[in-house]
C-alpha positions in Angstrom: 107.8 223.4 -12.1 110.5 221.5 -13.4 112.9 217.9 -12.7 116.1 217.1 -11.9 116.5 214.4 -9.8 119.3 215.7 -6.7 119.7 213.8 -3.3 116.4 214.0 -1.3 114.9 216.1 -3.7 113.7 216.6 -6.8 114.7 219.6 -9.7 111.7 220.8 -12.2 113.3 221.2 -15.2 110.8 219.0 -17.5 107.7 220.4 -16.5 105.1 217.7 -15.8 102.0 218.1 -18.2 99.9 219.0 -15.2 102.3 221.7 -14.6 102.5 223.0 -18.1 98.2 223.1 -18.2 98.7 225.2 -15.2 101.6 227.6 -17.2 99.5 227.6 -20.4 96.1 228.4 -18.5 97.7 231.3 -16.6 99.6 232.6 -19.5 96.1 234.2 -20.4 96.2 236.0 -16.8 99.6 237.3 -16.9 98.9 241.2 -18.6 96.6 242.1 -15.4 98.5 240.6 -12.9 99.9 244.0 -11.2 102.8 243.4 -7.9 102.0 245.1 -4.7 104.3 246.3 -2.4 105.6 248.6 -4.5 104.2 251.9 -6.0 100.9 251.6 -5.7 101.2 249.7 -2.0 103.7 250.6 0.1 106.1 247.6 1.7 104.7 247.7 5.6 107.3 247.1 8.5 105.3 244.4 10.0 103.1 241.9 8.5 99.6 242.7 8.1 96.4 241.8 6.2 97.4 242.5 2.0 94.4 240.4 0.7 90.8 239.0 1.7 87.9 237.5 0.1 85.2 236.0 1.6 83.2 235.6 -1.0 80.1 236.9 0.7 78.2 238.2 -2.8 74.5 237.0 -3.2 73.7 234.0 -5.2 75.2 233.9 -8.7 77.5 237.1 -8.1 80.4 237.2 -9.8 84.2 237.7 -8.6 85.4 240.6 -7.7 87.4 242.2 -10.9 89.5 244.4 -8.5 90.9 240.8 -6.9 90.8 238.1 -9.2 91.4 237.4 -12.6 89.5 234.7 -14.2 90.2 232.2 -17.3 87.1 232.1 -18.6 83.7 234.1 -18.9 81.7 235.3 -15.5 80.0 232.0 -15.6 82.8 229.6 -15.0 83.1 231.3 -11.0 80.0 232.2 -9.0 79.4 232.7 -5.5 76.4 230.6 -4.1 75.0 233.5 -1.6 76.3 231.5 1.5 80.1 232.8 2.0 81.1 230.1 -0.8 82.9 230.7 -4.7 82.1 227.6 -7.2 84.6 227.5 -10.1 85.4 225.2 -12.8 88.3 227.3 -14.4 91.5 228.2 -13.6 91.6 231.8 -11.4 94.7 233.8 -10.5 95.2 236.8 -7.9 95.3 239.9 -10.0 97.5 240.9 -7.3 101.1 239.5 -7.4 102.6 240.0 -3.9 105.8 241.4 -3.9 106.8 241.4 0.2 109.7 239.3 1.0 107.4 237.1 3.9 104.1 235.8 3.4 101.4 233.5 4.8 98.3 232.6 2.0 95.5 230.6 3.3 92.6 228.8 1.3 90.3 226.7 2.3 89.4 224.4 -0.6 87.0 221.5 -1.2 88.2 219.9 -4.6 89.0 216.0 -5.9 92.4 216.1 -7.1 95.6 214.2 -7.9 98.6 214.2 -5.7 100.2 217.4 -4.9 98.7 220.4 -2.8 99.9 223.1 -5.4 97.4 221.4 -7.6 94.4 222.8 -5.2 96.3 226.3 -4.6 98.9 227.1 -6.6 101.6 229.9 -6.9 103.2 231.5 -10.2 105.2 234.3 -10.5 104.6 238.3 -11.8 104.6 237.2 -15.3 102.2 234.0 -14.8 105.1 231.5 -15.3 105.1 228.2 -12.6 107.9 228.8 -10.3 110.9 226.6 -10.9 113.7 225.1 -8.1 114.5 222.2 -6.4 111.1 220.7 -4.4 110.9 218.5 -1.7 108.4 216.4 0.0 108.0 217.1 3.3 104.9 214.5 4.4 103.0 212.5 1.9 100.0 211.8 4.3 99.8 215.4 4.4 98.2 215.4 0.8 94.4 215.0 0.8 92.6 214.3 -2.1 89.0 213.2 -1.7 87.6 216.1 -2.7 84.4 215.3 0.0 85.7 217.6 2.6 87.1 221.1 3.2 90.7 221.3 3.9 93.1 224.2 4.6 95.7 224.9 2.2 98.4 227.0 3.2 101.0 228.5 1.1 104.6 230.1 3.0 107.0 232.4 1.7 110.6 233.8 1.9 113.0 235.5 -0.1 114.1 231.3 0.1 111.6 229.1 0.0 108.3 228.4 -0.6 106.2 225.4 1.4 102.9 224.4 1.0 100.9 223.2 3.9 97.4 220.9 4.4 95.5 221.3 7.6 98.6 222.8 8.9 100.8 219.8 8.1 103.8 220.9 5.8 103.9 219.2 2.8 106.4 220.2 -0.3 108.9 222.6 -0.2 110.3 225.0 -3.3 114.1 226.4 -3.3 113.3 228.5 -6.0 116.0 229.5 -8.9 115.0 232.8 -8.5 114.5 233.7 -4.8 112.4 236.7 -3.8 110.4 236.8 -7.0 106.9 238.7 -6.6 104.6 235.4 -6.2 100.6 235.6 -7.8 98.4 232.9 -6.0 96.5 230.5 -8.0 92.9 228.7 -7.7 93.9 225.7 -10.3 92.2 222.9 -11.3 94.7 222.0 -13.8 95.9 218.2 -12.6 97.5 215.3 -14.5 94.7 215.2 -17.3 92.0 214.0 -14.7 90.9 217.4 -14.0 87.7 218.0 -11.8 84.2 219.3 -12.6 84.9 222.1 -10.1 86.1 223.2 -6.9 84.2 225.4 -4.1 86.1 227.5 -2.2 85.3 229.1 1.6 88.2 232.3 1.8 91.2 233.5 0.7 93.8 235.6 2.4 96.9 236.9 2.6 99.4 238.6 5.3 102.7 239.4 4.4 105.3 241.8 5.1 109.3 242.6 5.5 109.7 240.9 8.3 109.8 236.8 9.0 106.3 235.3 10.4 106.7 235.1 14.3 106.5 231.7 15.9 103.2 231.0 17.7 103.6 230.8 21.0 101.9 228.4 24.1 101.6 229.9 27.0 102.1 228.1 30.4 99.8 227.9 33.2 101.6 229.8 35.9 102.5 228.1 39.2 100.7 230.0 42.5 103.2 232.2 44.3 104.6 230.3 47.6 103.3 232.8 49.3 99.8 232.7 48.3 98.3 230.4 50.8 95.6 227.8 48.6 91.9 226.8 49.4 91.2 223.9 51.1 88.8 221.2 49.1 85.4 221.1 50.3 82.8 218.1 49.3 81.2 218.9 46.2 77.8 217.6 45.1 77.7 215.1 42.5 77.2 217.0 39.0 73.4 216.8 37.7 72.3 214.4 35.0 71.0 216.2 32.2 69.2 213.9 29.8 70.7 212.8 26.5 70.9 215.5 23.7 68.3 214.9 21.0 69.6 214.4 17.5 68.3 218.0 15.6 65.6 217.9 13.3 66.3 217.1 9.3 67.1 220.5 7.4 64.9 221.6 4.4 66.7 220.4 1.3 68.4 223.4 -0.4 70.4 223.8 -4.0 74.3 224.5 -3.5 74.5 222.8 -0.5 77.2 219.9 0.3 75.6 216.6 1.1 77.3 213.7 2.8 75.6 210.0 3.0 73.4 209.4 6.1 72.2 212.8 6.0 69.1 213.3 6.8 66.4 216.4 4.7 63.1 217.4 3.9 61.2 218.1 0.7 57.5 218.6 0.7 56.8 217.3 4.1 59.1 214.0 2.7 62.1 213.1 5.0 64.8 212.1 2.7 68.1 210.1 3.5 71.3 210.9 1.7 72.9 208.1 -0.5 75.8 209.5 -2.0 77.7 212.2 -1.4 77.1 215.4 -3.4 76.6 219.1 -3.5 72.7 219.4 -4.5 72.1 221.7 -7.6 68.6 223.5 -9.1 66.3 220.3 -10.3 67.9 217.6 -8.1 65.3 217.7 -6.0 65.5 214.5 -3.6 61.6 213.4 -4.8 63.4 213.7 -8.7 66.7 211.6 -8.1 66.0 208.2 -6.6 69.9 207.2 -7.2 70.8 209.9 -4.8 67.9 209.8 -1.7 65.9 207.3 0.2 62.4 208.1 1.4 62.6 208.0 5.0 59.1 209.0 5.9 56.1 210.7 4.8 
């Protein structure tokens, strides 16, 4: 994505060096990345469902070949047998997706700098970083703890191109080259501070010829005049129920995400959570005393 500096936005011409990694990582993707929507996939009418994964493989399985392509060997992307896909390298659609309107949706937990195309990225048929004018639409929008889940979205026309967080718009794209076939990318490629890895719930896609329709709220609708309405009748004072209990400490388990506070068990051992982390095989709580407290025996 490249810069020159225009009125309210900015123009990638010099591609940033986080931006490059991502161009020179992909360039390895770019022979398998086939377009849909034509030949193979016919263009639909309407918009409808062109690509899913919900990574629900047992423990240690690897992508799917027929969706993804991967920069790097089987091991840099397993799923963790609960709906989940850990990666530490860069991983593109094989798929480029060649309809003229699109929603893609990810949702990603990954540490990162600035920038949500940094977490879920988009390049064209050929694996090149799209290049236009971009925009910042709302710089609160950007998360970048990398402790939490967050949606990423990414919108297209035959226009423009914004990325979303949480549903809050974020950057916009005028690309230079409007209605190019767009490949979706799973990038950890940031400003040279790039993470140890990112874990990722779904992916999908819906796209089609036609614009997205606007969602629509529907109104409560007002009683007819000529309806006649019940009369209020004394009602008995609701019930107290007692206070919820707090539920009981979860055995501790490899590949799952741990926040401080939380509470687990190990060999009868309740355990309190120091830091935040995502457990792996031989972190047992009894093994790191940096990351757990013993609570009780």
């Amino acid at each position: 994505m490249e810069a020159r500096h225009r009125s309210g936005t900015s123009r990638w011409l010099i591609r940033p060096r986080a931006l490059l990694a991502l161009a020179v990582a992909s360039a390895g993707l770019v022979g398998a990345i086939a377009v849909t929507g034509q030949g193979d996939v016919a263009v639909a009418a309407e918009h409808r469902p062109v690509f899913d994964d919900d990574f629900s493989g047992g423990r240690g399985a690897e992508l799917d070949p027929s969706k993804w392509l991967l920069d790097g060997d089987p091991r840099n992307a397993r799923q963790d047998g609960e709906g989940r896909l850990v990666v530490d390298r860069l991983v593109s659609t094989r798929k480029a997706f060649a309809e003229p309107f699109g929603h893609a949706e990810a949702r990603i937990k990954v540490r990162r700098a600035g920038g949500p195309w940094r977490a879920f990225g988009a390049v064209d048929k050929f694996g090149r970083v799209l290049r236009g004018d971009v925009e910042t639409l709302d710089e609160d929008a950007d998360r970048t703890s990398g402790r939490e889940f967050h949606t990423y979205a990414i919108d297209w026309t035959p226009t423009e191109v914004v990325w979303s967080v949480d549903g809050k718009p974020a950057l916009r794209l005028t690309p230079d080259e409007p209605g190019l076939p767009i490949a979706l990318v799973l990038n950890l490629a940031t400003d040279g501070r790039r993470p140890a890895r990112m874990v990722v719930d779904f992916v999908k896609v819906t796209a089609g010829e036609k614009p997205m329709p606007l969602p629509t709220t529907p109104t409560p609708s007002s009683p007819s005049p000529s309806t006649p309405t019940a009369t209020s009748t004394p009602t008995k004072p609701p019930a107290t129920t007692p206070p919820a209990t707090k539920p009981a400490p979860a055995a501790w388990k490899a590949f799952t995400d741990y926040k401080a506070g939380d509470l687990v068990t190990y060999k009868g051992t309740t355990y309190k959570v120091k830091e935040a982390h995502t457990a792996l095989p031989g972190w047992e709580p009894s093994a790191l005393p940096n990351l757990f407290t013993k609570v009780s025996s």
